[in-house]
C-alpha angles and dihedrals in degrees: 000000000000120000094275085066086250118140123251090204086086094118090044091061099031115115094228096174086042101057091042085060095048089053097054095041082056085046093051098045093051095055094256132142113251098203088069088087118080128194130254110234110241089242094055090063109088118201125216101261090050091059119089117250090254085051097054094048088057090064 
């Protein structure tokens, strides 16, 4: 827990696939292609204990 009393275990609970598909299914419904959105590679996403202290404070 940070120091606003929050939980870093966001990413661990997070519905990745789920919000992806919440975000297409917008997309869709809105006319636009879908194609348009490409995926992150896994390898591009960071997690908080790879990020350098200046990093997370950012955040």
């Amino acid at each position: 827990m940070n120091n606003l009393g929050i939980s870093l275990d966001l990413p661990r609970i997070l519905d990745l696939p789920r919000i992806d598909r919440m975000i297409r299914c917008s997309f869709k419904s809105k006319g636009l292609p879908i194609a348009a959105i490409e995926l992150v590679p896994e390898s591009f996403v960071s997690t908080v204990e790879d990020r350098k202290l200046e990093d997370r404070e950012k955040w």
